[in-house]
N, CA and C of each residue as an Amber inpcrd file, in Angstrom:
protein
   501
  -0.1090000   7.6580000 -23.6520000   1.2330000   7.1270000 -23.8090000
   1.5100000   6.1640000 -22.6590000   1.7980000   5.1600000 -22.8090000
   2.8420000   4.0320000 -22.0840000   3.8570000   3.9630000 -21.6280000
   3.8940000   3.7350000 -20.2930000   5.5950000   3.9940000 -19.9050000
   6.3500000   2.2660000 -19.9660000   7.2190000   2.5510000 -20.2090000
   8.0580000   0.9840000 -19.4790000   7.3280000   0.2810000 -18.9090000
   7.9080000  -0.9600000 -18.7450000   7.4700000  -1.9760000 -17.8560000
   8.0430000  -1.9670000 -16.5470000   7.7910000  -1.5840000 -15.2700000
   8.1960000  -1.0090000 -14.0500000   8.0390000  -2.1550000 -12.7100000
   8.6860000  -2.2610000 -12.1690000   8.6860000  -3.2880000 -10.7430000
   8.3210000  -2.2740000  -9.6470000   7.5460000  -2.5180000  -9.2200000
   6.8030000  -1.8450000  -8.1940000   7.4820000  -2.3360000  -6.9410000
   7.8640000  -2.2290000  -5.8250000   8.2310000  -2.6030000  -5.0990000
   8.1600000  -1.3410000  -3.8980000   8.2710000  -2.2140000  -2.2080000
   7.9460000  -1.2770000  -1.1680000   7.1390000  -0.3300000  -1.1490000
   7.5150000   0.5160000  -0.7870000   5.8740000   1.7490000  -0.4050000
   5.1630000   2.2230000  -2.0850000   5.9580000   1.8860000  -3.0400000
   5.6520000   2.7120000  -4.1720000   4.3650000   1.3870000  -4.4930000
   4.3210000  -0.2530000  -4.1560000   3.7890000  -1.4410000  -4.4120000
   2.2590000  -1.1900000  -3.2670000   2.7050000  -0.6990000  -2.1500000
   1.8930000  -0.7260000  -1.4700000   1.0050000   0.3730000  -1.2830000
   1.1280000   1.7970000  -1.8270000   0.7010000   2.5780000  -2.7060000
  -0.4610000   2.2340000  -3.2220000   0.1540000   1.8150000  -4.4350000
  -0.5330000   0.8750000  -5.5490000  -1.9070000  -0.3400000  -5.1660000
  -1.1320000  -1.0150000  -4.2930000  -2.4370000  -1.5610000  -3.7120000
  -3.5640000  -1.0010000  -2.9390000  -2.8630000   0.1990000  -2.5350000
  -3.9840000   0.5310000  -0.9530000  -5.0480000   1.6270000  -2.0890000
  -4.4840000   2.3530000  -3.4160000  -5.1280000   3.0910000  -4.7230000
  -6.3110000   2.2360000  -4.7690000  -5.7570000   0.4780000  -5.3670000
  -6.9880000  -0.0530000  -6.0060000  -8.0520000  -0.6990000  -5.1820000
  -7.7310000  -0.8860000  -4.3230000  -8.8100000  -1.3390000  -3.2250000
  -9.2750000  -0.0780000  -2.9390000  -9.1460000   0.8160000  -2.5820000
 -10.1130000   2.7040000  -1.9980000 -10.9210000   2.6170000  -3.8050000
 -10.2580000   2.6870000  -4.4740000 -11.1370000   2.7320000  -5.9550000
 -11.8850000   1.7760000  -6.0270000 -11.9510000   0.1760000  -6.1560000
 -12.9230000  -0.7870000  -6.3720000 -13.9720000  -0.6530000  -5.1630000
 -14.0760000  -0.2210000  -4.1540000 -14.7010000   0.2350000  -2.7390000
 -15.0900000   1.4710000  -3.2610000 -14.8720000   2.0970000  -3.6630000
 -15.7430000   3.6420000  -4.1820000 -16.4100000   3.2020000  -5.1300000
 -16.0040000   2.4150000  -6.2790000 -16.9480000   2.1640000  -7.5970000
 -18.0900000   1.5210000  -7.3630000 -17.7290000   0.5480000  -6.2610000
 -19.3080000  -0.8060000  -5.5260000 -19.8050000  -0.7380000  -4.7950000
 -19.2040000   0.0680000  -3.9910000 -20.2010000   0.9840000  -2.8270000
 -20.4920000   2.1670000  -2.6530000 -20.1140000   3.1270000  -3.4590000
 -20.0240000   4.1070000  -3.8060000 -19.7440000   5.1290000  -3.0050000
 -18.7380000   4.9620000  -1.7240000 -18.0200000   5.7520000  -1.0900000
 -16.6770000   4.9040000  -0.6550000 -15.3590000   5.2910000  -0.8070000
 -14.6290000   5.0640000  -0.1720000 -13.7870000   4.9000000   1.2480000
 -12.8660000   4.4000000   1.6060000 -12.6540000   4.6060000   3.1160000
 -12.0520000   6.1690000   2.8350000 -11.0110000   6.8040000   3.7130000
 -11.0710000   8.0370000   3.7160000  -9.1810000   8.0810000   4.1210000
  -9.0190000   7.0450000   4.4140000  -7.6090000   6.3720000   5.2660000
  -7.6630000   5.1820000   4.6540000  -6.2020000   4.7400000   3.9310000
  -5.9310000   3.1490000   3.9490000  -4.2890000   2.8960000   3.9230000
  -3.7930000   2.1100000   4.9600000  -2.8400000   1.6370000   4.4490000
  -2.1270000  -0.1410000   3.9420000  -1.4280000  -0.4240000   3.7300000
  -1.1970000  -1.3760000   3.1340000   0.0670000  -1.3510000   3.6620000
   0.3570000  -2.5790000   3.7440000   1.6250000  -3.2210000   4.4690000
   1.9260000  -4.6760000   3.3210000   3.3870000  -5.4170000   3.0930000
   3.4850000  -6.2930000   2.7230000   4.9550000  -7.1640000   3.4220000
   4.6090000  -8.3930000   2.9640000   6.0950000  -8.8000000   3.8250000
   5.8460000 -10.7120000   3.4690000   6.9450000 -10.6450000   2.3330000
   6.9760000 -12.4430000   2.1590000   5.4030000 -12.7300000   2.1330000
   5.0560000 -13.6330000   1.7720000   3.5690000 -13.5020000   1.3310000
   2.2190000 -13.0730000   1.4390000   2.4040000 -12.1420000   2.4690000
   1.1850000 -11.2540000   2.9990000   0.8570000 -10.1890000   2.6110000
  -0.4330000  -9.6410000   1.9090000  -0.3740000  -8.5770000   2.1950000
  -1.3740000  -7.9970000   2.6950000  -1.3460000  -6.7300000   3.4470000
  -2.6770000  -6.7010000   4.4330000  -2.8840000  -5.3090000   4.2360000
  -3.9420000  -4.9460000   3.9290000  -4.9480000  -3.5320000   3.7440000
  -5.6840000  -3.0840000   4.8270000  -5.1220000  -1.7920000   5.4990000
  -5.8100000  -1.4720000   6.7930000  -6.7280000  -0.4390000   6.3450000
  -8.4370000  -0.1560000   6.4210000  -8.9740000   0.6460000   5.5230000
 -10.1570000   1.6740000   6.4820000  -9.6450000   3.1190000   6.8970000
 -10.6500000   3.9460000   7.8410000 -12.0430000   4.4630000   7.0230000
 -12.8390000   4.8030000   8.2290000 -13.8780000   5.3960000   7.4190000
 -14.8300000   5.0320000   6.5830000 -15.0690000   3.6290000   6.2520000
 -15.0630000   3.2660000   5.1940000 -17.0300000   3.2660000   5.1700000
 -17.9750000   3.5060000   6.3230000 -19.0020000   3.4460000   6.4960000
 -19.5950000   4.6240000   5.2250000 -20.7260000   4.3670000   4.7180000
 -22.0160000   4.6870000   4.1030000 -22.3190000   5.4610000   5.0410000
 -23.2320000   6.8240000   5.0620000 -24.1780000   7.6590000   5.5870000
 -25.6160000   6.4630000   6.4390000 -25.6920000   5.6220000   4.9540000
 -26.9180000   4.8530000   6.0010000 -26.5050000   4.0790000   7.0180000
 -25.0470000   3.6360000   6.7690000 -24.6610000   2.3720000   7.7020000
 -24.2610000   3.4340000   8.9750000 -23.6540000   4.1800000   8.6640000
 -23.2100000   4.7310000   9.9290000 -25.0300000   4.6610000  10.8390000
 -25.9930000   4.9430000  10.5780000 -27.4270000   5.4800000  10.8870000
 -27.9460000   4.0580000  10.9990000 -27.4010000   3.1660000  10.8670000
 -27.8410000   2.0700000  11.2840000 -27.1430000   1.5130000  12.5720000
 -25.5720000   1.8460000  12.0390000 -25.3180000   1.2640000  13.0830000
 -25.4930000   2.1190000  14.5870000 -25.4360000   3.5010000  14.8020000
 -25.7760000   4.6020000  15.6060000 -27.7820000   4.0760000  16.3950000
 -27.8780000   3.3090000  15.6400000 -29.2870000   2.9680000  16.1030000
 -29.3590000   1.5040000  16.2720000 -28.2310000   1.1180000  16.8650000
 -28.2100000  -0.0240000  17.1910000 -28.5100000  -1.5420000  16.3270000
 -27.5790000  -1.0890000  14.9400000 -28.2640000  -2.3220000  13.9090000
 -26.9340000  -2.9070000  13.8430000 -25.5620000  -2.4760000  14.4630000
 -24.0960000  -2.8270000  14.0150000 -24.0340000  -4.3100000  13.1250000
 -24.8370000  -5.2790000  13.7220000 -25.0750000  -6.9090000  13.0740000
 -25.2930000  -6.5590000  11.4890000 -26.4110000  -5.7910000  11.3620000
 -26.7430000  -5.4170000   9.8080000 -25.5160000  -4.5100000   8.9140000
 -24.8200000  -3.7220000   9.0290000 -23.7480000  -3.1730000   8.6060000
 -22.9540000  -3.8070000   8.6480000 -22.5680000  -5.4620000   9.7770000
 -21.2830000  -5.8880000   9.2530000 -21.9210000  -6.9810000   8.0940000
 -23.2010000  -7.2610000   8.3180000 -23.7030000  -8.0140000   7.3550000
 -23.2400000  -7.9260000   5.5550000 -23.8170000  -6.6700000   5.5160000
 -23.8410000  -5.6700000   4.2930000 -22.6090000  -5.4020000   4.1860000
 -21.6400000  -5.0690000   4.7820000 -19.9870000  -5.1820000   4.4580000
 -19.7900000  -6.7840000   3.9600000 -19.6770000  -7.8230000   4.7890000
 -19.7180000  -8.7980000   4.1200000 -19.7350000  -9.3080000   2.6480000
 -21.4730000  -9.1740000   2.8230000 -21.8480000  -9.1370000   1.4800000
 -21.2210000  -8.7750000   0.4200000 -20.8560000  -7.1800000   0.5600000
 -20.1240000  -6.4520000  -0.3490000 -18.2420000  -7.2580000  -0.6610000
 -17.9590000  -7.5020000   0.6260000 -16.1260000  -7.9640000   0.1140000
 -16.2310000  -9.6410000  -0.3880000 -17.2290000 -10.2170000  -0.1080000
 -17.7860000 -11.6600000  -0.9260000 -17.8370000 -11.5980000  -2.3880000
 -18.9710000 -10.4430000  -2.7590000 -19.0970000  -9.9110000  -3.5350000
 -17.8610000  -9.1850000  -4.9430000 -17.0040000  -8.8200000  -4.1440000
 -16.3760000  -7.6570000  -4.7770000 -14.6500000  -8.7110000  -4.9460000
 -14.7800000  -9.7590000  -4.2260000 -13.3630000 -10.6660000  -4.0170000
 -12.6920000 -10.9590000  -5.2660000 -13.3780000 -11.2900000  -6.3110000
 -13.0180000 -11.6990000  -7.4310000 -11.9380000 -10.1670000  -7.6080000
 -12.4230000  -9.4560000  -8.1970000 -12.2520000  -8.4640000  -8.5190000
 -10.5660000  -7.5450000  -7.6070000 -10.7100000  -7.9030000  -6.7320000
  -9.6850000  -7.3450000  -5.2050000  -8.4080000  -8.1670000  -5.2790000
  -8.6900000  -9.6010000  -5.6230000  -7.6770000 -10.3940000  -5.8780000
  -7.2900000 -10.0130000  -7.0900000  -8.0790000 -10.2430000  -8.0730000
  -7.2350000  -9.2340000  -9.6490000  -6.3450000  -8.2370000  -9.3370000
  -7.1650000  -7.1830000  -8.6260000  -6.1780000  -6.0960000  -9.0080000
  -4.7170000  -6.5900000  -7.7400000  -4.4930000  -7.1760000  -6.7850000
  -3.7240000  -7.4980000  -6.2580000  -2.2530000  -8.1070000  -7.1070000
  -3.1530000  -9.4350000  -7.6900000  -2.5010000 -10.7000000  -8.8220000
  -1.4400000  -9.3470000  -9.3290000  -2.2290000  -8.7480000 -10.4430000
  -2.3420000  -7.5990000 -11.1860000  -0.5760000  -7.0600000 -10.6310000
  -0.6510000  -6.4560000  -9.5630000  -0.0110000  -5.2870000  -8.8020000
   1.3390000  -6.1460000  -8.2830000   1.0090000  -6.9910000  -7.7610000
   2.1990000  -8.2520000  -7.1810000   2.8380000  -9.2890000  -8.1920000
   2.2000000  -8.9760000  -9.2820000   2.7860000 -10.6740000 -10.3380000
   2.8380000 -11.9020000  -9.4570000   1.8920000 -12.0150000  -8.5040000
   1.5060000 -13.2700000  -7.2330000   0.2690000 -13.7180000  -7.5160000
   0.1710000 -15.0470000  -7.8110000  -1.3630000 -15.1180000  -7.5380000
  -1.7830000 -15.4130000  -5.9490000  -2.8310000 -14.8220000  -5.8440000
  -3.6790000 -14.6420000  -4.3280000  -3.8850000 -16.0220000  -4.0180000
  -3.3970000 -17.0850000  -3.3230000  -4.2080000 -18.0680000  -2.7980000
  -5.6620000 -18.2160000  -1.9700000  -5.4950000 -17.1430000  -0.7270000
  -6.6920000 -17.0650000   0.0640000  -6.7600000 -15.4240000   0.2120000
  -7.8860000 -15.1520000   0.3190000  -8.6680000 -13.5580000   0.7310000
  -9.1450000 -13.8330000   1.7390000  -9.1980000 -12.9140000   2.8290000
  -9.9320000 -12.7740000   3.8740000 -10.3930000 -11.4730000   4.0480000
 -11.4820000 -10.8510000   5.2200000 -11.5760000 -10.0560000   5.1070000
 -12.6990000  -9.7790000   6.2900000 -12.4270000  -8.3500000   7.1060000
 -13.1160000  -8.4410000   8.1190000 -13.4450000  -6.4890000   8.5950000
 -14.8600000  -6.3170000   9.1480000 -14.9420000  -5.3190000   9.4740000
 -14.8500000  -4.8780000  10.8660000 -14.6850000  -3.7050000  11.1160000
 -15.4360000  -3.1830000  12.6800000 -15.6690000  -2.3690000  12.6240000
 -16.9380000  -1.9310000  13.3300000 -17.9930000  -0.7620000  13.4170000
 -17.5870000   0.3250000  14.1440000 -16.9880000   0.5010000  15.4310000
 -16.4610000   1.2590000  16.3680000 -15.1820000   0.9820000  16.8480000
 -14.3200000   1.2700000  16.6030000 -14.1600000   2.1650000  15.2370000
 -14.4510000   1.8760000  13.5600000 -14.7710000   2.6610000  13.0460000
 -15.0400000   1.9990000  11.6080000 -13.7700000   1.7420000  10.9590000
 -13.9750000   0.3480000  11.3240000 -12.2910000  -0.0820000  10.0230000
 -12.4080000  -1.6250000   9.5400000 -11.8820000  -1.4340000   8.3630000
 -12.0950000  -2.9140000   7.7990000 -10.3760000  -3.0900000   7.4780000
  -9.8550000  -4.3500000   7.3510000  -8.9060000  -5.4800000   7.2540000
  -8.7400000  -5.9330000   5.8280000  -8.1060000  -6.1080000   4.8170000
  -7.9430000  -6.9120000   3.2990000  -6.7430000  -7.7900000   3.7160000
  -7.0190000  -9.0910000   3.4200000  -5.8880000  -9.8180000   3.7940000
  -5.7760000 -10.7940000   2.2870000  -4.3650000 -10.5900000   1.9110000
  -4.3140000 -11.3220000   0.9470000  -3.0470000 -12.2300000   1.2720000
  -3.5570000 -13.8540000   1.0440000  -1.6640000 -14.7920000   1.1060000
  -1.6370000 -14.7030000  -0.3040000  -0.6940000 -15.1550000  -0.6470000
   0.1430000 -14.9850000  -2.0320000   1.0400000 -16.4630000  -2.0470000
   0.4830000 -16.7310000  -3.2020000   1.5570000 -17.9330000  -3.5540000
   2.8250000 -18.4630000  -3.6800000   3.7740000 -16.5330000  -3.4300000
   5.0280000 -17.0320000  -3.6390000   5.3900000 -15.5160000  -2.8630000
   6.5490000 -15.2250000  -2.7460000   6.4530000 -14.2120000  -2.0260000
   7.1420000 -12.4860000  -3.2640000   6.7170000 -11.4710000  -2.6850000
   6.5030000 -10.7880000  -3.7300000   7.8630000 -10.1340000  -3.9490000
   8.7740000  -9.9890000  -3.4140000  10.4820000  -9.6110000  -3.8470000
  10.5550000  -9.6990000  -5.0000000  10.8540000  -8.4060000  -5.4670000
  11.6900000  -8.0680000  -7.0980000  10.6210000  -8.3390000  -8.0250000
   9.1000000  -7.8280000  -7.4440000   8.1180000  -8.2480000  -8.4090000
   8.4950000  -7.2810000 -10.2590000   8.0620000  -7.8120000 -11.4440000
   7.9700000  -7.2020000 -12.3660000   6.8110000  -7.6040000 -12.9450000
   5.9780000  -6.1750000 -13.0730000   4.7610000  -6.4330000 -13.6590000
   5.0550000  -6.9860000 -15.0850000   3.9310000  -7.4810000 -15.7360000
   3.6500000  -7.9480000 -17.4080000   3.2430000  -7.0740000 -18.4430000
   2.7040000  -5.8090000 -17.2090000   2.1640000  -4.4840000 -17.8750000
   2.9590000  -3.2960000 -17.9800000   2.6180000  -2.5550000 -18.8690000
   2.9560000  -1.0120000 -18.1640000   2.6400000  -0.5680000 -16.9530000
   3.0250000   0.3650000 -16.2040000   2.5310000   1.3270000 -15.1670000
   2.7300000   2.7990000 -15.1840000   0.9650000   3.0400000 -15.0760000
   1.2690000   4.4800000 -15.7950000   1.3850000   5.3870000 -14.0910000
   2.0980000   6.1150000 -14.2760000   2.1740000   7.3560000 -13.1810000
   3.6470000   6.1370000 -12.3260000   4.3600000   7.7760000 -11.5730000
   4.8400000   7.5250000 -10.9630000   4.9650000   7.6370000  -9.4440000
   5.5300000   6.6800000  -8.4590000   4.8190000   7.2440000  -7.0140000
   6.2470000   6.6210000  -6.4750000   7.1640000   7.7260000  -5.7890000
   8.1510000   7.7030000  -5.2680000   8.4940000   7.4120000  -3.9970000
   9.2010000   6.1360000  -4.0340000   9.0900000   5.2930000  -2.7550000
  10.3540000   5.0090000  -2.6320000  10.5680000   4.4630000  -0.9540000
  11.7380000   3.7880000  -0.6140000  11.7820000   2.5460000  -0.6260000
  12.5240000   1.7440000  -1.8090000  12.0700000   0.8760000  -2.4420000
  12.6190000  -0.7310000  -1.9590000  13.5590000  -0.2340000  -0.8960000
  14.4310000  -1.1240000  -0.1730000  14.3340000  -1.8300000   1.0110000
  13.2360000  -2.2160000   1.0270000  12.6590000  -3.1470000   2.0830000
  10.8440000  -3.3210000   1.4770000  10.5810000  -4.9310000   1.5200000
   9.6710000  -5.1360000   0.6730000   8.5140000  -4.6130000   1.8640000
   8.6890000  -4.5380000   3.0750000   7.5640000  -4.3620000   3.6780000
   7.5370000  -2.7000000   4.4990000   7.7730000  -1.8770000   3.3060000
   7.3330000  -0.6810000   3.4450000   6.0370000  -0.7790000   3.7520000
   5.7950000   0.9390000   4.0440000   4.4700000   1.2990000   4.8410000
   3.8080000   2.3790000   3.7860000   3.0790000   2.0710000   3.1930000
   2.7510000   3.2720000   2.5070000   0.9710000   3.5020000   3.3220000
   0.8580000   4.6890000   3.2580000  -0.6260000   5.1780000   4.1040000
  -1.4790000   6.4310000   3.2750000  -2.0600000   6.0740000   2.9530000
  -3.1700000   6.7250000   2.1130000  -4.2390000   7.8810000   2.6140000
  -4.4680000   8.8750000   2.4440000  -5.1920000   9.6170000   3.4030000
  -5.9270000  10.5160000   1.9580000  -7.1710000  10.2930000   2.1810000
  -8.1910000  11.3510000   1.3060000  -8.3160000  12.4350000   1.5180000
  -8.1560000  13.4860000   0.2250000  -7.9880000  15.0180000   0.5100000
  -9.2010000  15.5190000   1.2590000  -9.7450000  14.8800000   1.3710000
 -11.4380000  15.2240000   2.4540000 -12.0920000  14.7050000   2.3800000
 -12.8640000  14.4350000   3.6920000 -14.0600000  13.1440000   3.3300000
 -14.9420000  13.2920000   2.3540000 -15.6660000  11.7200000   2.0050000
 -16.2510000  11.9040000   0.6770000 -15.4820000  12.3770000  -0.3320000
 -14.5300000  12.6310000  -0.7470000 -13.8460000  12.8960000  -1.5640000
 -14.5810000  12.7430000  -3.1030000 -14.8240000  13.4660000  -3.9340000
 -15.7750000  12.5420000  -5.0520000 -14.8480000  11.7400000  -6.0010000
 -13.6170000  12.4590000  -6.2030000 -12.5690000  12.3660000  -7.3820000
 -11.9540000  10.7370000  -6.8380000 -11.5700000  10.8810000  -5.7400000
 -11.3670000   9.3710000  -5.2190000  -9.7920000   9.6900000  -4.6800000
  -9.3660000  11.1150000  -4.7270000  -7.9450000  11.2800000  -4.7230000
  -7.3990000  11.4050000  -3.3240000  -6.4260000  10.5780000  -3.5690000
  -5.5190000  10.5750000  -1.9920000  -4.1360000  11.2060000  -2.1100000
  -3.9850000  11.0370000  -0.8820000  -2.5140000  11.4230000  -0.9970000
  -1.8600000  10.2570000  -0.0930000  -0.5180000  10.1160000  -0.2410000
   0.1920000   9.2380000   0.7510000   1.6070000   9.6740000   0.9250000
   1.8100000   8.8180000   2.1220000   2.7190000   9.2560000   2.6230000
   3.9230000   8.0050000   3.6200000   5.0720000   7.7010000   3.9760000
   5.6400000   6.7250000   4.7160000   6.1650000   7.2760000   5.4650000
   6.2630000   6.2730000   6.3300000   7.8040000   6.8490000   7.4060000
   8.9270000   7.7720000   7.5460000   9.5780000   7.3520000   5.9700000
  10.2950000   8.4600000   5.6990000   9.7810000   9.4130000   4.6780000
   8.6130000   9.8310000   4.9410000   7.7960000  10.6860000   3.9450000
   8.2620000  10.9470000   2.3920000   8.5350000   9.9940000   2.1570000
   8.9900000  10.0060000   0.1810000   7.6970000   9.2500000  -0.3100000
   6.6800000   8.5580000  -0.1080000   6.2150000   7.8220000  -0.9390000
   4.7890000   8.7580000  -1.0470000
């Protein structure tokens, strides 16, 4: 079943984004970060993402290969961009002008940076949106923060949470 057509907005938007990036990152690399949050504000939006190392990369980089793991991250968000900007477009009713995107090894954390063509206030999707995720919806640059029920998680399921712990 289909719900309404729903405007996503503040932590419930940023939610939503920080979901499909930990999911397209679990499906292509086949582990997720473990922590992500997402921030937005007038045309930015930026994906902060923990954990996000492989068993081998961590063992590479622990043996002194860090160059090769940010390599292979690379690769992978080059790779996977098409796709990251969709589900963004998707989530914001914005199209993405520029992607960027950057890792670090120690600590393990990677960066999603998306500009946006217009800025995302009072977005209304074109789609349905199924599930609901209860946010404070009144300031576009809520904080929503994502945290995996345990590492490796297989299911991919998080939980989140904001500032004022509603989302």
């Amino acid at each position: 079943m289909t719900s309404p057509t729903k405007a996503l907005k503040g932590g419930a938007l940023n939610a939503a984004i920080s979901n499909a990036i930990v999911g397209l990152l679990r499906e292509n690399v086949g582990k997720g970060p473990n922590k992500a949050r997402t921030i937005h504000s007038d045309k930015i939006v930026l994906c902060v993402l923990e954990n996000n190392m492989t068993k081998a990369e961590q063992t590479l980089a622990a043996r002194g290969k860090k160059d090769y793991v940010l390599g292979i991250r690379h690769a992978f968000q080059e790779t996977m961009q098409p796709e990251l900007t969709d589900a963004v477009e998707s989530l914001t009713g914005r199209k993405v002008v520029a992607f960027m995107s950057a890792n670090h090894v120690n600590p393990d954390l990677a960066a999603e940076v998306f500009v946006l063509d217009q800025p995302v206030n009072g977005v209304v999707l074109d789609q349905p949106v199924n599930g609901e995720v209860a946010g404070n919806d009144s300031n576009s640059s809520d904080v929503a923060e994502l945290t995996a029920a345990s590492p490796g998680s297989p299911d991919g399921q998080v939980t989140s949470s904001s500032p004022d712990g509603q989302v």
